[in-house]
KOLTORTI-658196 format. One record per residue: y negated, x negated, z of N, C-alpha, C, O, CB in turn. Coordinates in Angstrom, 3 decimals. Glycine has a CB too. Example, Ala and Ser with C-alpha at 12.3 -4.5 7.8 and 13.67 -1.06 7.14 Angstrom:
ny; nx; nz; cay; cax; caz; cy; cx; cz; oy; ox; oz; cby; cbx; cbz
5.690; -13.190; 7.800; 4.500; -12.300; 7.800; 3.300; -13.200; 7.800; 3.319; -14.236; 8.465; 4.473; -11.308; 9.046
2.250; -12.850; 7.080; 1.060; -13.670; 7.140; -0.030; -12.900; 7.870; -1.138; -13.409; 8.039; 0.598; -14.084; 5.725
// end
This chain:
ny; nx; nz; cay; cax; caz; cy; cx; cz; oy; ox; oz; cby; cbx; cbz
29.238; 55.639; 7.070; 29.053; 54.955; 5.807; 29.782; 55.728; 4.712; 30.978; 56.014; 4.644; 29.558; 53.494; 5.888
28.614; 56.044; 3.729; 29.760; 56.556; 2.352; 30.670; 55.897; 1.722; 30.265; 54.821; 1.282; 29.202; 56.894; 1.198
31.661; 56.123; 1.531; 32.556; 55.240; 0.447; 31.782; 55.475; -0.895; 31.494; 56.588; -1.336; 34.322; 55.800; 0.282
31.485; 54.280; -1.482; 31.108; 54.552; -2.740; 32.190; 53.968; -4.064; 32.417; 52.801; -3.745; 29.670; 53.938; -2.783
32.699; 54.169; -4.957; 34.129; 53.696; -5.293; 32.987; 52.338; -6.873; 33.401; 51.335; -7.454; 35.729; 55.703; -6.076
31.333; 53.191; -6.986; 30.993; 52.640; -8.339; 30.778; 50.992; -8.130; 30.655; 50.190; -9.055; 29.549; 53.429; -8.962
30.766; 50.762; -7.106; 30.383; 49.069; -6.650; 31.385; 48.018; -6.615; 31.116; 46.822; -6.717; 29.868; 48.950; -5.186
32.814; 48.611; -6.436; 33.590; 48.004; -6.475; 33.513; 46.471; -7.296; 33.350; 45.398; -6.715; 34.327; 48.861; -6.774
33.610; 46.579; -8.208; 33.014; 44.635; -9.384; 32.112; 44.197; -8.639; 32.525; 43.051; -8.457; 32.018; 44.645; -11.325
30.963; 44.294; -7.944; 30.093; 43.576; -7.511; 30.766; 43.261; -5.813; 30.080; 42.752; -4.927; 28.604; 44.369; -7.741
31.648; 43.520; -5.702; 32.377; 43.152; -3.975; 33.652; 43.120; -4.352; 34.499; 43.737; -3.707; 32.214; 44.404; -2.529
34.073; 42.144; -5.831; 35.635; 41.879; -6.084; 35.480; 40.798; -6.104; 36.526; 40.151; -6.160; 36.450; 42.353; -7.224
34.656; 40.293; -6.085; 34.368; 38.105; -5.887; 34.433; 37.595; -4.667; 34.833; 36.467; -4.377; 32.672; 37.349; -6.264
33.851; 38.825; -3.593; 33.985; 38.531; -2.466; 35.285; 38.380; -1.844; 35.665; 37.612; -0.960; 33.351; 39.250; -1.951
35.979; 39.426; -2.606; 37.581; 39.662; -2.097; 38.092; 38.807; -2.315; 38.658; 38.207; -1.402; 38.439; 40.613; -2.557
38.139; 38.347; -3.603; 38.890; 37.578; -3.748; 38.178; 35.767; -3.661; 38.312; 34.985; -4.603; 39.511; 38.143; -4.990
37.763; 35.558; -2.912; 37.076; 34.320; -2.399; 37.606; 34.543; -0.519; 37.833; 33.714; 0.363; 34.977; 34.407; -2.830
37.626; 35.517; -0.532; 38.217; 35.733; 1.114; 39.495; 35.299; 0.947; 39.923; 34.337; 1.586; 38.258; 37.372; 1.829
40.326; 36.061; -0.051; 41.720; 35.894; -0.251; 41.843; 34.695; -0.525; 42.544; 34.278; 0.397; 42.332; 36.655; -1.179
41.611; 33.808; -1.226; 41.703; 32.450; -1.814; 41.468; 31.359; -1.015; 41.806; 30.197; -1.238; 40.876; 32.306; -2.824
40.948; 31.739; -0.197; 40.524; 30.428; 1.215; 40.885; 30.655; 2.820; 40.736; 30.018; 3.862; 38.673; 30.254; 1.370
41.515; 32.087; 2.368; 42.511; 32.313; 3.827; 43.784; 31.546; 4.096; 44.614; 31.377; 3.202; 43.076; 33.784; 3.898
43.960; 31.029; 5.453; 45.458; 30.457; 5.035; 46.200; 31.318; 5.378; 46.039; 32.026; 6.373; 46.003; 29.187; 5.611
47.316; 31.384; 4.426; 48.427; 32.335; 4.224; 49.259; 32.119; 5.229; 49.580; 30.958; 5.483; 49.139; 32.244; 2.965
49.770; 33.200; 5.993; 50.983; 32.726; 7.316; 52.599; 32.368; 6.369; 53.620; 32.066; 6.987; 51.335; 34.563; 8.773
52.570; 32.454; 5.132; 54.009; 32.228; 4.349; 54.023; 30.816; 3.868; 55.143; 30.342; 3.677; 54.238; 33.259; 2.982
53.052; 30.100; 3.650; 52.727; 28.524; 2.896; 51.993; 27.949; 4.194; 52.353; 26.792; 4.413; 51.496; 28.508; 1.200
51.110; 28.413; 5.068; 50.310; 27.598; 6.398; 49.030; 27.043; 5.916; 48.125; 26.649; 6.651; 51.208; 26.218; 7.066
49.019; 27.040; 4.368; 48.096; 26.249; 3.539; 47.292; 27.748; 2.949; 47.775; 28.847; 3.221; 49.002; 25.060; 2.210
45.927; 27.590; 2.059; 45.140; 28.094; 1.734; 45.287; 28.069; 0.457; 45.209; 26.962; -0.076; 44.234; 27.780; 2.208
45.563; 29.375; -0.474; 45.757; 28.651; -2.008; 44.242; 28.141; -3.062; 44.235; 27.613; -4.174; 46.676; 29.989; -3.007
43.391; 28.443; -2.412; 42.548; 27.242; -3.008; 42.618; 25.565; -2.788; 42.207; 24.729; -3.592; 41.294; 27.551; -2.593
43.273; 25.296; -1.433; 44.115; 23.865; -1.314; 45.368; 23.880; -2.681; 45.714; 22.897; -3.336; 45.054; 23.802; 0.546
45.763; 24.998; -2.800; 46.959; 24.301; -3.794; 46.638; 24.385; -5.049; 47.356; 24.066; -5.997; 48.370; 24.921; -3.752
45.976; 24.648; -5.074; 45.412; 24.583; -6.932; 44.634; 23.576; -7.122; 44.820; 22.678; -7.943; 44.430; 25.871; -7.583
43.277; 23.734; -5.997; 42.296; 22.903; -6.308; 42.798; 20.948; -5.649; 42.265; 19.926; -6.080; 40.795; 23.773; -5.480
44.024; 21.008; -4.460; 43.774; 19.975; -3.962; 43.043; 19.386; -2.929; 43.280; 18.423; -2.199; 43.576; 19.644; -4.593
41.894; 20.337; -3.035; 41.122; 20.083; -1.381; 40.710; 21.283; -0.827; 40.716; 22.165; -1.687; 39.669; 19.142; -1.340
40.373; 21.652; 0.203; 39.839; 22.538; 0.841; 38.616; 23.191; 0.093; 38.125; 22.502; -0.802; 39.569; 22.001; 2.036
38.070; 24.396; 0.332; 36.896; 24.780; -0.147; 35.772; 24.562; 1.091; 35.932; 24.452; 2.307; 37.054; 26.277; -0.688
34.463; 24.548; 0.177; 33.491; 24.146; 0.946; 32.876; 25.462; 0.916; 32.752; 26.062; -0.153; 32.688; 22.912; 0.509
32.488; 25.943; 2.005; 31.922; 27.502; 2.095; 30.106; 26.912; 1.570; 29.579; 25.819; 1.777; 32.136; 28.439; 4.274
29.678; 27.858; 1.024; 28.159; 28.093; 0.812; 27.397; 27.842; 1.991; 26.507; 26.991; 1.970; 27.839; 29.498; 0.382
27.715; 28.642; 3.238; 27.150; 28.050; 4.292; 27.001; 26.856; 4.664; 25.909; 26.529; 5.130; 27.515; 28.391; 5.031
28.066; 25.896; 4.554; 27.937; 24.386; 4.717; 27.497; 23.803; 4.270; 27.344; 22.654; 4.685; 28.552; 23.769; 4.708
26.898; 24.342; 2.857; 26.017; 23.612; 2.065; 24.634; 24.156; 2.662; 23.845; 23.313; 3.089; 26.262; 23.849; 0.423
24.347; 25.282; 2.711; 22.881; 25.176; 3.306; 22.440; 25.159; 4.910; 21.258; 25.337; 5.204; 22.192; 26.342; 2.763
23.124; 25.009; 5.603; 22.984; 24.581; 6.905; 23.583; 22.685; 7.126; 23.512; 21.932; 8.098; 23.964; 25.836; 7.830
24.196; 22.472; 5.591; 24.598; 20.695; 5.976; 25.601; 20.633; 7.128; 25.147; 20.167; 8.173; 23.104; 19.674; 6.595
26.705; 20.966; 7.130; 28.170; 20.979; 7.841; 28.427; 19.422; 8.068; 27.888; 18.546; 7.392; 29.510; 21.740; 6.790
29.062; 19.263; 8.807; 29.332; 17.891; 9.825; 30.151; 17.509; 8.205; 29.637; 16.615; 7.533; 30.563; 18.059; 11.875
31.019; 18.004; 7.830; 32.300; 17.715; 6.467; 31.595; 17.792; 5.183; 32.089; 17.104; 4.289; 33.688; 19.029; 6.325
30.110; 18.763; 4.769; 29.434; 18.027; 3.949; 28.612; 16.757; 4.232; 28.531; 15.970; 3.288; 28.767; 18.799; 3.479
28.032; 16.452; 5.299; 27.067; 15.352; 5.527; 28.105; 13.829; 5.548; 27.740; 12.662; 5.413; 26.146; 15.700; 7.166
29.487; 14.388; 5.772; 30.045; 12.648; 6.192; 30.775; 12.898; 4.733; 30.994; 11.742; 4.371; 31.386; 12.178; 8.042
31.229; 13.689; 3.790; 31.461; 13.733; 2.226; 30.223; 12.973; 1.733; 30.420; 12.094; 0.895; 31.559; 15.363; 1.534
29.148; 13.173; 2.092; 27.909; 13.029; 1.066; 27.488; 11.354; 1.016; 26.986; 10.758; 0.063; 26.435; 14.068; 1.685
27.875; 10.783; 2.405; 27.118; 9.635; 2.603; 28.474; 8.419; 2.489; 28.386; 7.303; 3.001; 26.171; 9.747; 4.221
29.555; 8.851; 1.807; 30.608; 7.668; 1.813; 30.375; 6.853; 0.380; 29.890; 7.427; -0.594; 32.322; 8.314; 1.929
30.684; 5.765; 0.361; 30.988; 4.995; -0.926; 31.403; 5.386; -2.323; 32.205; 6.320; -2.332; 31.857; 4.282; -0.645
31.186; 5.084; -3.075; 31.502; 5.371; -4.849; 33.167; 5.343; -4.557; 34.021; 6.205; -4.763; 30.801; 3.774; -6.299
33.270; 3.821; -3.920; 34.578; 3.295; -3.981; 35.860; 3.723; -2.810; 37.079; 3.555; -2.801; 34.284; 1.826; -3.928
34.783; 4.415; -1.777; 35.751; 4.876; -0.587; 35.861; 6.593; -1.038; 36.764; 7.403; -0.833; 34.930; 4.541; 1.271
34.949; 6.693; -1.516; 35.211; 8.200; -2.125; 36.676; 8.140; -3.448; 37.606; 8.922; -3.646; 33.384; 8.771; -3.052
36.369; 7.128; -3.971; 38.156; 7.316; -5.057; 39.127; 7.002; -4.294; 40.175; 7.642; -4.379; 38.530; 6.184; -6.520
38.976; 5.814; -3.268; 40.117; 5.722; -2.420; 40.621; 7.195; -1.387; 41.724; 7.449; -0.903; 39.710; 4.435; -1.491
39.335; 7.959; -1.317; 40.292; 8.843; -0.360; 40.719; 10.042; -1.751; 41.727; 10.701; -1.496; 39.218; 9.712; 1.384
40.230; 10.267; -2.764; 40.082; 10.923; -3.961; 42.486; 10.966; -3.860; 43.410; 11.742; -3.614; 38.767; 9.604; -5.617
42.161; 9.216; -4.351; 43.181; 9.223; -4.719; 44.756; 9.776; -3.367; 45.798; 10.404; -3.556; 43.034; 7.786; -5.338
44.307; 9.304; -2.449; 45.142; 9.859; -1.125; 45.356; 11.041; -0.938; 46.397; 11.347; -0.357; 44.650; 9.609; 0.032
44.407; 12.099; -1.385; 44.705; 13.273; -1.794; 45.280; 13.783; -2.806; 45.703; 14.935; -2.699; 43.993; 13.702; -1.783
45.395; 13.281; -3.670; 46.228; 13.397; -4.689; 47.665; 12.971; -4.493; 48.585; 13.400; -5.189; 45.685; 12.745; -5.678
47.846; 11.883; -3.258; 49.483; 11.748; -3.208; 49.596; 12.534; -2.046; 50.642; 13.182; -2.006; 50.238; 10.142; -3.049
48.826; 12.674; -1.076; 49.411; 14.202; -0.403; 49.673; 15.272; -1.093; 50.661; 15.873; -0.671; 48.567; 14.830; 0.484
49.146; 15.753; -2.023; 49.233; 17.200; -2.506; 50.718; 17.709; -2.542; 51.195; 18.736; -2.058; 48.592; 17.330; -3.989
51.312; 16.696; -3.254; 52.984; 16.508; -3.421; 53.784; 17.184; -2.039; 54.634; 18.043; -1.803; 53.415; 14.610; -3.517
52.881; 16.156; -1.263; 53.486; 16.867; 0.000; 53.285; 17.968; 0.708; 54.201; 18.659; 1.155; 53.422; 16.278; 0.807
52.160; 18.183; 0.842; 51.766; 19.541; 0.941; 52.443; 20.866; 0.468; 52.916; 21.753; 1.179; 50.725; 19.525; 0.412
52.370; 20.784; -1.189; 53.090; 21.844; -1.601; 54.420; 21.773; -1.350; 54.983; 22.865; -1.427; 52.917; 22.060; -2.821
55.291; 20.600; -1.003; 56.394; 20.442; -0.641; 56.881; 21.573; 0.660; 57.960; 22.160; 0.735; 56.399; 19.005; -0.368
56.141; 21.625; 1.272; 55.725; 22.005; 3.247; 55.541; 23.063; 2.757; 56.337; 23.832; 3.296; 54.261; 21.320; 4.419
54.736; 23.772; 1.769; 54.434; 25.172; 1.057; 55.682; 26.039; 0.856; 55.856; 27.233; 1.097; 53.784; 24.946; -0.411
56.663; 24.929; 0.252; 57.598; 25.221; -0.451; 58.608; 25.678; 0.471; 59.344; 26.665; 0.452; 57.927; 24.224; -1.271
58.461; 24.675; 1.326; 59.544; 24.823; 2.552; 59.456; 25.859; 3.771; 60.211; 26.090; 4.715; 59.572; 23.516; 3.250
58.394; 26.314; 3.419; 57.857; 27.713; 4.503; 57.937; 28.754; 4.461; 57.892; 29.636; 5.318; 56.816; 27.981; 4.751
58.179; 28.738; 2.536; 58.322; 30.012; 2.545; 59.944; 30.457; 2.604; 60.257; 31.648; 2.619; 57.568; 30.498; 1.351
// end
């Protein structure tokens, strides 16, 4: 395979979408969990319908804010555990 160096921008989204949803061995967590709060949903799971999109898709208005909000008081903790790892 040639190295080609001119493509680089069109395979820097990739990189950094790899990087961003890897979990880090220094935090244990993924830093798209710590910014965003929840896990990322890969593209694939959306078009093959993943067991974690299909049971996301079919919950309640009202059980969806209740778990909305439970994630939001984990996060605290989470980054806490982040904090403490490193």
């Amino acid at each position: 395979m040639a190295e080609n160096y001119q493509d680089w921008p069109d395979k820097l989204s990739f990189a950094l979408w790899a990087d961003r949803t890897w979990i880090q061995s220094s935090t244990k967590v993924t830093p798209y969990s710590l910014v965003y709060k929840i896990e990322a949903i890969l593209p694939i799971e959306i078009a093959m319908s993943s067991l974690r999109v299909i049971t996301e898709s079919q919950i309640l208005e009202l059980e969806w804010a209740r778990a909305q909000h439970e994630e939001l008081v984990m996060i605290d903790e989470r980054r806490l555990q982040a904090l403490h790892n490193v």
